[in-house]
C-alpha positions, 0 to 999 in steps of 0.5 A: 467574493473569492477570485475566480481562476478558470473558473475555480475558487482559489480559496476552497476550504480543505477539511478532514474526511469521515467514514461518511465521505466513503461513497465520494472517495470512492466517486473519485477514484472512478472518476479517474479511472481507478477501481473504486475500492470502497473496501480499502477506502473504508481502511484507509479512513479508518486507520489515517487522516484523510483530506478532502476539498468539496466540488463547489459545484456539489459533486463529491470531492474534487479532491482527496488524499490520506497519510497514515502516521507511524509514530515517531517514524515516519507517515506514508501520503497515498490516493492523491486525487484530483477529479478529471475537470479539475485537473491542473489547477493547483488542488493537488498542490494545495492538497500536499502543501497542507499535508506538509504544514501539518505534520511539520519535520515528519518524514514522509515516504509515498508510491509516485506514478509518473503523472505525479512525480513531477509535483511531489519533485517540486515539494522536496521528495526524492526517489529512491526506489520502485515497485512493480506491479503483477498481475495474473492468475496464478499458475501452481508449480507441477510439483510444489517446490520444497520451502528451503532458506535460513541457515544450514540445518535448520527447520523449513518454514511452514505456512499456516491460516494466521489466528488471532492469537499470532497478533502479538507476534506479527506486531513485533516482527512487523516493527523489525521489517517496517521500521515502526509500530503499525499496530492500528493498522496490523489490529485490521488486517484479519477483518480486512483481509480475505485470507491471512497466513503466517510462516513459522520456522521451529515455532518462531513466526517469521513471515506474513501475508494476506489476501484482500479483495479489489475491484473483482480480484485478490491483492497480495500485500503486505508479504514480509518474510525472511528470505524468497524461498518463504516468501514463495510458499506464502505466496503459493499458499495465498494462490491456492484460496482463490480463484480471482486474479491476483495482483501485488506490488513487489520492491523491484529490489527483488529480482528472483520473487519477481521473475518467479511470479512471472513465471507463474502468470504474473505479468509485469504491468506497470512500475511505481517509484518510490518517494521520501522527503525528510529521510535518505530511504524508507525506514526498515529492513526492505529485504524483508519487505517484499510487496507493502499492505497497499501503496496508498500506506506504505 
């Protein structure tokens, strides 16, 4: 018989979750206070390896967290959850200690809230920097500002609905700014997203960003582009297909982009830290990298 500790099994078993396992993903993500996100879950199960430990009671999940694998660089752990009433009773830890068994000498980046920064601390993970997140709706500029940036006397950027044919393209710039080939991830995006548009500079694609929907709103991620000012003109275009609020995860790195979504109803309403084990930083170019996919991916 298994040992009992405030009244739960210490020997409950992790599996690896499925697409099956949707609906309880996103029971948990309720269950503490999160949107329920079926829309990304379904990404993310997908795309990663996620694991779960049962209610022993057989309510769903009691707990659940994904990594998602770039090869050979790195992995991103994201939707560390446990369930309210089995709150601070070592599943998160066990949880991680299994992440960390299986991938071995990978290294590992995650987004931490302050909850569970002390864990992640414990394991060996280290912070090295942090993201805000923004949130309003967006509010155009009187007389939209001319896109400048790039090298004296070149060609502004222009912005444009992304095609399929741009894939190849997005793939390879993605690489340069991520430190890795995401292209099970990136093959997604177009299905994923609501709006996708790409900036383009003498014909060379040089920036990327989408819309996907949340819980009744519009997330802006990834947004990788070469300099602000392209980064803005992604960033006003996107706004200009939608009417929902918007929300983004910004790299507080920078600072410009953050003070201009403010002033374009973009209040700052939380920040998360950003956290690796086994590598000094995250991999790749981060002034590229304005605001990632989703944090639960990196």
């Amino acid at each position: 018989m298994p040992s009992i500790r405030r009244g739960l099994p210490d020997d409950l078993p992790i599996r690896h979750l499925t697409r099956g396992d949707l609906v309880a993903c996103a029971d948990l993500s309720e269950d503490r206070g999160w949107p329920r996100d079926e829309h990304r879950w379904s990404l993310l199960l997908g795309a990663g390896t996620a694991y779960g430990i049962d209610d022993p009671g057989g309510k769903g999940l009691a707990a659940a967290c994904v990594v998602t694998s770039y090869v050979p660089s790195h992995a991103a752990l994201g939707m560390m959850l446990v369930a309210e009433r089995f709150a601070r009773r070592g599943l998160g830890r066990r949880l991680l200690l299994q992440v960390l068994a299986e991938h071995g000498e990978t290294p590992l980046t995650l987004f931490a809230t302050d909850q569970g920064r002390p864990l992640y601390e414990g394991l060996g993970f280290t912070a090295v920097g942090s993201v805000e997140r923004s949130v309003g709706r967006f509010l155009p500029e009187s007389t939209p500002a001319q896109v400048t940036g790039g090298t004296p006397g070149s060609p502004a950027p222009t912005t444009r609905r992304a095609t399929a044919r741009d894939l190849p393209a997005i793939v390879a710039l993605d690489a340069s700014v991520f430190g890795a080939e995401r292209t099970q991830m990136l093959a997604r995006l177009p299905a994923f997203s609501d709006h996708f548009r790409v900036a383009e500079r003498a014909g060379e694609l040089v920036g990327f960003a989408a819309l996907w929907p949340s819980d009744g709103s519009h997330v802006l991620g990834p947004l990788v582009a070469p300099d602000t000012e392209t980064a803005k003109a992604l960033v006003a275009s996107l706004a200009s297909e939608t009417d929902l609020v918007l929300r983004t995860e910004i790299d507080t790195r920078h600072t410009e982009l953050r003070d201009w979504l403010a002033a374009r109803g973009l209040a700052a309403v939380s920040r998360t830290a950003v956290m690796t084990r086994g590598c000094q930083d995250v991999p790749g170019d981060w002034t590229r990298r304005f605001a990632p996919l989703t944090v639960a991916t990196g």
